[in-house]
Structures are given as structure tokens and as C-alpha cells.
C-alpha positions as CSV (number, residue, x, y, z in Angstrom):
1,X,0.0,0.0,0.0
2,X,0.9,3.7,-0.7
3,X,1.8,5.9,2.2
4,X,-1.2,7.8,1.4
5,X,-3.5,5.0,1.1
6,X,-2.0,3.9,4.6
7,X,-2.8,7.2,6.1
8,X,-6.5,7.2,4.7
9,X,-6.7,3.8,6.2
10,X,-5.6,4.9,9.4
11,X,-7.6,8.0,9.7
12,X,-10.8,6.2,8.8
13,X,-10.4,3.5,11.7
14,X,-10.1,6.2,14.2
15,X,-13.3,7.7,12.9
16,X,-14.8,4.6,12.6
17,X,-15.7,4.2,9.2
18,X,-13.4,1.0,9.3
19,X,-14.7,-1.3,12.2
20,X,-12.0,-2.5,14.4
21,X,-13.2,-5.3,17.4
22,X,-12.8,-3.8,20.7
23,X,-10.8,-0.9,21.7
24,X,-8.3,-1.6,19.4
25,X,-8.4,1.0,16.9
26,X,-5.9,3.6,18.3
27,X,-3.3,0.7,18.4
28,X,-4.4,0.0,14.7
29,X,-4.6,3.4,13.5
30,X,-1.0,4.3,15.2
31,X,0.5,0.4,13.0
32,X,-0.8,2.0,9.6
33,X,-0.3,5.8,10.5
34,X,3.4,4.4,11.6
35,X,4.0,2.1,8.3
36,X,3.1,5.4,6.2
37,X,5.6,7.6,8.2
38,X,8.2,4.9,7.6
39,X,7.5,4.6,3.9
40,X,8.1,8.6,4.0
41,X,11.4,8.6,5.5
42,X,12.5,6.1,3.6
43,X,11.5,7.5,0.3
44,X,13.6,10.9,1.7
45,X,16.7,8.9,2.0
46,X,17.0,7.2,-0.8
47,X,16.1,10.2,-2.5
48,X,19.1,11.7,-1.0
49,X,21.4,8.6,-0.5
50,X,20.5,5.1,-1.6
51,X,21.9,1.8,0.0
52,X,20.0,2.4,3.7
53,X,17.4,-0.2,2.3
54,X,18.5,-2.1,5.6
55,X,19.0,0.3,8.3
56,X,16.9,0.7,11.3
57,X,14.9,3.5,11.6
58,X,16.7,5.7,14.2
59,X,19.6,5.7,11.6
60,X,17.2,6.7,9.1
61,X,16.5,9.3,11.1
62,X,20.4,10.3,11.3
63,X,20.4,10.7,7.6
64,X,17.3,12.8,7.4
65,X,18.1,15.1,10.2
66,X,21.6,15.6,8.0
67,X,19.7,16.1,4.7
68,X,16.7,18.3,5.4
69,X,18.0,20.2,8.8
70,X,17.9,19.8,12.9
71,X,14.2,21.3,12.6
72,X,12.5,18.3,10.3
73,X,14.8,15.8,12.1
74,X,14.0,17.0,15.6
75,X,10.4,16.5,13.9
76,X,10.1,13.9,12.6
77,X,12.0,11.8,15.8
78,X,9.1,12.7,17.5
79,X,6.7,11.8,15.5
80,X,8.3,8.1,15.1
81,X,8.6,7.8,19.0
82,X,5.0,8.9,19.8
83,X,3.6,6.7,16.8
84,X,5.7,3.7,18.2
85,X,4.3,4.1,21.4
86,X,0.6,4.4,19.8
87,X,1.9,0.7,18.6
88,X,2.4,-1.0,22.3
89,X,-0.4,-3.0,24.4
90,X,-2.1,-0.2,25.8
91,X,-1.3,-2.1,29.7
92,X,2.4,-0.9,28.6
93,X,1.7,2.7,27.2
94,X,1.6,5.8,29.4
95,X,0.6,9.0,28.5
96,X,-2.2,10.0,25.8
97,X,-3.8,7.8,23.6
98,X,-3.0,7.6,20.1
99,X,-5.7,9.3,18.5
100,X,-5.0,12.2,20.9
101,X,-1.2,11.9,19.2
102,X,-2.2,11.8,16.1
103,X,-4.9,15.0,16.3
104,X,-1.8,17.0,18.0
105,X,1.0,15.8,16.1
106,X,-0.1,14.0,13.1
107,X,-0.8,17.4,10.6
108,X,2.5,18.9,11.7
109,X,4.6,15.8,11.2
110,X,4.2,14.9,7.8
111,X,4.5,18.0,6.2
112,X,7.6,17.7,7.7
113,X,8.8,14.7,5.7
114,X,7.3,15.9,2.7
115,X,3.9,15.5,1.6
116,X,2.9,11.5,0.8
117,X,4.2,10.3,-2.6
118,X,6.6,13.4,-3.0
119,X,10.1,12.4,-2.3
């Protein structure tokens, strides 16, 4: 799937459009909204370095803070920590839920990366 197809996914489970069983939707939403963001970053640095096919995603990270500045890095570091959090068994997570994340965070994060399908 696209990363824009991802994110349309993701934003219609947490309205409810797409029917997740029980409370699960914040935790479902955060896996596709996450999977989209990754897709993004990865497009970025191959875009400005290829060969990182198999790097983790904090080094990823590395290469786009060096590439598009401290600001989009700083960014986009958050956006990867608080949508990996969304991910966890909510008996682990602390803090607010995901769709609280996502409403806060999620507009001004992927402008940040660059609009999805633009590299």
C-alpha cells in the first residue's frame, strides 16, 4: 500500500468508518499511520542517499536530520517515538492515547517529511 493509502486507512479507523473489534483502533490506526511515516522517511533517503534499504529507523532518522536540517529531524523523531508508542499494548503505554497523538501531532509531522508520494 501507498503511504497515502495507509494514512487514509488509518484516519478512517479512528473515525470509525473501518470497524476494528474492541478498543483496538488507536493501536491499529497508530501500526498504519506508523508504516506510512516509515514509507516517508524512507522514500527521503533514498532520495538523497541510496543503500539504507537495511537500516533501522533511528539511523534513518540520522540521515534525514543531516539532509533536510535539525528542525525536520528533531520533527520527525518525535513523531516516530509517539507513533511507536501508539503501537504497544495499551497495559504498557503511558501517556495519551493515540488518537489524541495523532490529532496533535499528526498534521505537523508529515508536512515535515514531505507531503505522501513526493520524495
Amino acid at each position: 500500500m501507498t503511504d497515502s493509502s495507509l494514512l487514509e486507512l488509518a484516519e478512517s479507523v479512528l473515525d470509525g468508518a473501518v470497524v476494528i473489534p474492541g478498543s483496538h483502533a488507536p493501536r491499529a490506526a497508530a501500526v498504519l499511520a506508523r508504516q506510512a511515516f516509515q514509507q516517508i522517511v524512507d522514500r527521503r533517503c533514498d532520495s538523497k542517499a541510496g543503500g539504507f534499504d537495511r537500516a533501522n529507523m533511528r539511523s534513518k532518522l540520522i540521515i534525514l536530520t543531516a539532509a533536510a536540517g535539525t528542525d525536520v529531524g528533531s520533527r520527525a523523531e518525535i513523531a516516530w517515538a509517539g507513533l511507536s508508542q501508539g503501537c504497544l499494548s495499551p497495559a504498557i503505554v503511558k501517556g495519551p492515547p493515540v488518537a489524541v497523538f495523532c490529532q496533535r501531532h499528526g498534521t505537523a509531522v508529515l508536512p515535515v517529511v514531505g507531503p505522501p508520494g513526493v520524495s
